[in-house]
N, C-alpha and C positions, 0 to 999 in steps of 0.2 A: 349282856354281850359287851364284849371289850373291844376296845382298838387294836389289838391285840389278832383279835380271830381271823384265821385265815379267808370263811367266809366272806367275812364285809371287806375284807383287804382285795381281794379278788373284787368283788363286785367293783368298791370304788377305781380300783385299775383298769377295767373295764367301762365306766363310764369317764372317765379319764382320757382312756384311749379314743373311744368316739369321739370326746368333746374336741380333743384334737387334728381329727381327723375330718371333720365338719367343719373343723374354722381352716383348713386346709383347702377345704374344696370350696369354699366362700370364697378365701381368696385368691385362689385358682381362675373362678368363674368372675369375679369384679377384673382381673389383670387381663382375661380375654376379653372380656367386653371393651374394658377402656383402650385395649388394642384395635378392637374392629372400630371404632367410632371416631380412633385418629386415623384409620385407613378410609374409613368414607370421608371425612373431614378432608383429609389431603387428595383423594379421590378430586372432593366437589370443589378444590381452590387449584389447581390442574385444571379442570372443565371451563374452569370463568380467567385462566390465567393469569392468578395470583400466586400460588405456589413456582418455585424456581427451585427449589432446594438449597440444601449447603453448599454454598459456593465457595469456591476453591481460593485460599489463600497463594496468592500469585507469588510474592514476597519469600514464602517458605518453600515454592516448589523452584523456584530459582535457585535457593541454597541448599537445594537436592540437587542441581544439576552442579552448581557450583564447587559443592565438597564431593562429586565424584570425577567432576571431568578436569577440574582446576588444582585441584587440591590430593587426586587420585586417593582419598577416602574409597572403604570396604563398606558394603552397601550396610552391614554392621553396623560402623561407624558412622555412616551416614545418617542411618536413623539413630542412633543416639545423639549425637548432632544435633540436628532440624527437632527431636521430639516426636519421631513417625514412627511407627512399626516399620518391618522389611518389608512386607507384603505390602503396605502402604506408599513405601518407596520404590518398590517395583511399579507399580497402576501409576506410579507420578512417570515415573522414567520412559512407561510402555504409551502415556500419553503424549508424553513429550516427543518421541518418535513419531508418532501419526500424524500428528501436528506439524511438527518441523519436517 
């Protein structure tokens, strides 16, 4: 038999295909797990009051208001500006309202 033969070509593409498909769901099953165990992780630093999350750059949400309300910047604009998405610029602006 040769390298050649459609047989063993087939086979080896078939074991091929598994071998792929396994290291697929491997790493599938390690990115869930490492997922749930920073959720209990952040979970149990929350319980003891160590977790605070990402907090909010005061500095840049100032020059979100600054380059809209000063500068009358296009929320567009604004977030290429500052470096924010829109939507990110929006949650700044809609918090800035509740707040102020």
């Amino acid at each position: 038999m040769t390298h050649n033969d459609p047989v063993i070509k087939a086979v080896l593409d078939a074991i091929n295909n598994m071998l792929i498909d396994l290291m697929a769901a491997i790493a599938r099953k390690d990115y869930i797990t490492r997922r749930d165990r920073q959720a209990q992780g952040i979970e149990r630093a929350k319980e003891e009051g160590k977790y605070r999350g990402r907090q909010a750059d005061p500095e840049r949400h100032r020059k979100v208001h600054y380059y809209l309300h000063e500068k009358g910047l296009s929320l567009s604009e604004v977030a290429e500006a500052t470096g924010y998405s829109r939507s990110q610029v929006c949650r700044i602006l809609a918090k800035g309202e509740e707040a102020g």
